[in-house]
N, C-alpha and C positions, 0 to 999 in steps of 0.2 A: 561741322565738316560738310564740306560739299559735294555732290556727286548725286550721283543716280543710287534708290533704296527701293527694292521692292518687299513684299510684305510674303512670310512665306511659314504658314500656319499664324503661329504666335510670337514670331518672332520678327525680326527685319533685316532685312539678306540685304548686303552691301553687292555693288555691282565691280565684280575685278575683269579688267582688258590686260589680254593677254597679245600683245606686240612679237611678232616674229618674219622678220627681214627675210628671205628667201631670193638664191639665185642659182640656179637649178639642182635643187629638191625637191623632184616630182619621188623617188625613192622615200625619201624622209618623212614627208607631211604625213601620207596616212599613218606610221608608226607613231609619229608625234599626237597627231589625234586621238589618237588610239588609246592612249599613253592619258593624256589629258585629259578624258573623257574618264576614264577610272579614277583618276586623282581628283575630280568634282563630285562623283558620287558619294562621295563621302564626306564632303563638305557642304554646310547650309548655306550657301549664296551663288545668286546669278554670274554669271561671267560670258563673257563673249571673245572669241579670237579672233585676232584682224591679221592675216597675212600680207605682206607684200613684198609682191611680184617683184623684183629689180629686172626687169625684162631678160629671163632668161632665156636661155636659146632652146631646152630641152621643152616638155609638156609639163612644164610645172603648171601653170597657170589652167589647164583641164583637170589638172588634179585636184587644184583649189575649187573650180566648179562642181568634180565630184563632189567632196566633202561637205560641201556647202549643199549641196542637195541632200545628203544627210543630217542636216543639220543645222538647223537655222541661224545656230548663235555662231555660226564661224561669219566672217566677213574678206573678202579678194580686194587687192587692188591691183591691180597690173601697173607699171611706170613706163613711161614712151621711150626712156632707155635706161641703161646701166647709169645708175648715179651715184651706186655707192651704199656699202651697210647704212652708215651714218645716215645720209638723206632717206633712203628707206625707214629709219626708225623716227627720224622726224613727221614724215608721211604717218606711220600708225600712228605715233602724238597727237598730231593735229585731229586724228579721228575717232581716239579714244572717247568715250562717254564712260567708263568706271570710276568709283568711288576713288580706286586705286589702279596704278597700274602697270604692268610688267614686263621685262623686254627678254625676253627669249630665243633661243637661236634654232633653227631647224635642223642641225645634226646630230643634235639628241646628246652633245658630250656635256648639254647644261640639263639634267635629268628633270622632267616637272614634277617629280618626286620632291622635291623640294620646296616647292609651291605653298603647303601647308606651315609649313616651317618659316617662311618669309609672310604671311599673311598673319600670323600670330606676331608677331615682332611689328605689324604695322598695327596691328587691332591695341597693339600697349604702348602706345602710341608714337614709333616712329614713321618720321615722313620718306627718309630716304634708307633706301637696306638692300647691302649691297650681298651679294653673294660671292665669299672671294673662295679660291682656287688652294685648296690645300695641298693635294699633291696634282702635276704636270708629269707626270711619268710617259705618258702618251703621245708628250709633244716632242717636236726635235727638240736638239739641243739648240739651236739656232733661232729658234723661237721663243725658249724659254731664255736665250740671253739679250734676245732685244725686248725682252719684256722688263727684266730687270734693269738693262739701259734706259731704258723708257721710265720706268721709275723713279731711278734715277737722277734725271734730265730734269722731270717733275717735281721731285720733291727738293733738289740742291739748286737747281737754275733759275726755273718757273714760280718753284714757292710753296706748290701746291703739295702740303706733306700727309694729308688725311685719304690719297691715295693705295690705295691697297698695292701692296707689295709684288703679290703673285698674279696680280688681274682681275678684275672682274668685270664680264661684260654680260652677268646676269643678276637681272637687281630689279627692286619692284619702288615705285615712288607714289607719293598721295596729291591726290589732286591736287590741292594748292602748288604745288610742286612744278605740275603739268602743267595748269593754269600758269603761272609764272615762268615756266621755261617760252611756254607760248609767246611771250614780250619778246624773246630773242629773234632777231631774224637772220645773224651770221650764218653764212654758207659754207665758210672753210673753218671749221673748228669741231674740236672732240667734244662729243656730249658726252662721255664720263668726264672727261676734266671739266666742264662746263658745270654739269649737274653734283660734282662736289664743289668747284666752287661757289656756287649758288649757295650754300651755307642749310640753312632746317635741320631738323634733327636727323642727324644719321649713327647707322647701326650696321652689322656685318655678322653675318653666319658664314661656316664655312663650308663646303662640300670637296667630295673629289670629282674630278673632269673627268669626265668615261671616255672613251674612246669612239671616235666618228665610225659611224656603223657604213654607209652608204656615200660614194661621192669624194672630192677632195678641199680640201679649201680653197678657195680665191683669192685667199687674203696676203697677196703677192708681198716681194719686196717694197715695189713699190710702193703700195696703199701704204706699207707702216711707213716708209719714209713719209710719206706726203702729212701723214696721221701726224706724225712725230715733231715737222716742222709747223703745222697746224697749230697743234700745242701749246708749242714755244711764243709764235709768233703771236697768238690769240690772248695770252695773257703773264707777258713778260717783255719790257724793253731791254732786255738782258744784251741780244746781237747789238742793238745802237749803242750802250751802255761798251759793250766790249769793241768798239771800232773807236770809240771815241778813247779809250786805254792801248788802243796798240798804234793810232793814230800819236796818241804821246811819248811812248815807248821807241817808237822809230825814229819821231822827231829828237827826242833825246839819246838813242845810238848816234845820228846823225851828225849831233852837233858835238858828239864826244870823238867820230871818227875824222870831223871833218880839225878840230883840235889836234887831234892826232898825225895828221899832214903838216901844220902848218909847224910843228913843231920839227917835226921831221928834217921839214923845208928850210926853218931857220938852221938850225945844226948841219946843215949842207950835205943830208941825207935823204934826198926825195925818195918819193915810193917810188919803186919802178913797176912795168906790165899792166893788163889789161884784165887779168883774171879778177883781179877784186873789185873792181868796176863792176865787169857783166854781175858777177855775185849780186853785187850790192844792187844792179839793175834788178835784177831779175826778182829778187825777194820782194822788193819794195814794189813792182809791177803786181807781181803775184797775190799781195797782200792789199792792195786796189783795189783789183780784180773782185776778190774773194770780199769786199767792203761793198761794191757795186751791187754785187749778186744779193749778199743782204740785203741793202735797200733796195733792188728789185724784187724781192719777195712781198717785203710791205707794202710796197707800192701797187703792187697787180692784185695785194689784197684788198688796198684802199678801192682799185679801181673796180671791182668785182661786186664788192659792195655796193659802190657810187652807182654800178648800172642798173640794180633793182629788179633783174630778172630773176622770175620764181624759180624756187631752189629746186624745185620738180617739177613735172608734167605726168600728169593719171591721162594711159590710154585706154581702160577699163575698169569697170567695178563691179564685181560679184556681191547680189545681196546688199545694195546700196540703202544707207541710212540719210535721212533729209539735208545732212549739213556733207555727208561727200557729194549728192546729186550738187549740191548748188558750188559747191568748189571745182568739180569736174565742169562744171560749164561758165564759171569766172574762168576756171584756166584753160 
């Protein structure tokens, strides 16, 4: 196995990074520490936290200062702006140094309670462990049905069926894991679907989702939409695949409607009016349209990619380890 081991009496203590995205929970972080800090005393190995900053607007990021003056193993990174959970957890990836390592959310509704429970599950040897969501009682209703669409969408459209049903976007992975997601450089795509389709061994406990204590989420309509198309688009020809079936499906209305006239027209029975015309305009416009827009999605993905701009920018770093100083000053 590879990673960082440090030696602690007689024994040898695996090093775990604890990954947690924040965008403003300045309220949260100290309870989260707090929290965390009890959940280690009782376990025999090192671990370090790496927050990051999505450039929030409140005092999150003097709060990461405080805690980190408490405490050496926490690590800050501030981002030069709002980029998105996703890219904020790519950021902690890229920085992690643990044996193993885990991604956590700052509202406390993924408890670190749990923490010892997924570290045993990797100690016996799985590499990815997810932690899925037993009961959602806390969340709208609205939430929990775009969660289940989203599954949905994922496991009947995309492919992807080893998705957990109810969610999980708290889960711990082992270095070979990290090392190999590292290879990725995609910008517009879900790292839970990413990091199940990546294949190793995976495994799932479950918990219940407690209730956000502090704060609201940000996790707008939008994001899921975008998250959702992301998805789809990232690892499924599914939309071209269905344009190319409704592109034959019209063509074959077409030529059964245009049949349809001339038979008409022989029997000395023309269509008369203009209403089935616009109709037939309009549908076949609309379903272009809606063909366009798909290939515009691919395409702005292709070109997104093509231009090789870094998926972030770090405008500070709390507690900085050798491999962030030299990334913060590449980028």
């Amino acid at each position: 196995m590879q990673g960082k081991c440090t030696c602690v009496g007689d024994h040898v203590s695996s090093l775990i990074s604890i990954i947690t995205p924040a965008y403003n929970e300045a309220q949260n972080l100290p309870l989260v520490f707090e929290r965390l800090s009890r959940v280690f005393e009782k376990l025999v190995f090192e671990w370090e936290w790496i927050i990051v900053d999505d450039h929030s607007s409140d005092n999150t990021f003097e709060t990461i200062r405080q805690i980190v003056s408490q405490d050496n193993r926490v690590r800050g990174i501030r981002l030069s702006r709002n980029f998105g959970s996703h890219i904020a957890i790519i950021c902690g990836l890229q920085n992690a140094q643990g044996d193993c390592v885990t991604i956590m959310a700052a509202d406390l509704q993924d408890p670190p309670e749990i923490l010892p429970e997924l570290f045993a599950k990797w100690q016996e040897g799985a590499q990815v462990i997810w932690a899925v969501r037993a009961r959602r009682e806390f969340e709208k209703a609205s939430t929990r049905g775009f969660s289940r669409l989203y599954h949905l969408i994922m496991s009947n459209i995309v492919g992807i069926k080893e998705m957990p049903a109810t969610g999980a976007d708290f889960f711990m992975i082992d270095r070979q894991v990290v090392n190999a997601f590292r290879q990725f450089k995609e910008g517009n795509v879900s790292i839970l679907a990413l990091i199940t389709w990546m294949g190793f061994r995976q495994t799932s406990i479950t918990y219940d989702k407690q209730p956000r204590l502090h704060g609201r989420s940000n996790w707008s309509l939008g994001r899921k939409v975008k998250l959702a198309i992301d998805s789809i688009m990232s690892f499924s020809f599914f939309p071209i695949r269905l344009m190319s079936y409704l592109g034959f499906a019209i063509s074959l209305l077409g030529f059964l409607y245009a049949s349809f006239i001339v038979v008409h027209a022989i029997s000395g029975q023309p269509l008369q009016g203009w209403s089935s015309l616009i109709v037939v305009v309009l549908v076949i416009g609309g379903i272009q349209i809606l063909m366009m827009g798909i290939l515009g999605e691919y395409l702005w993905r292709t070109l997104d990619e093509a231009r090789r701009r870094p998926r972030y920018l770090i405008e500070a770093v709390v507690n900085a380890k050798p491999s962030q100083e030299q990334e913060r000053n590449e980028a």
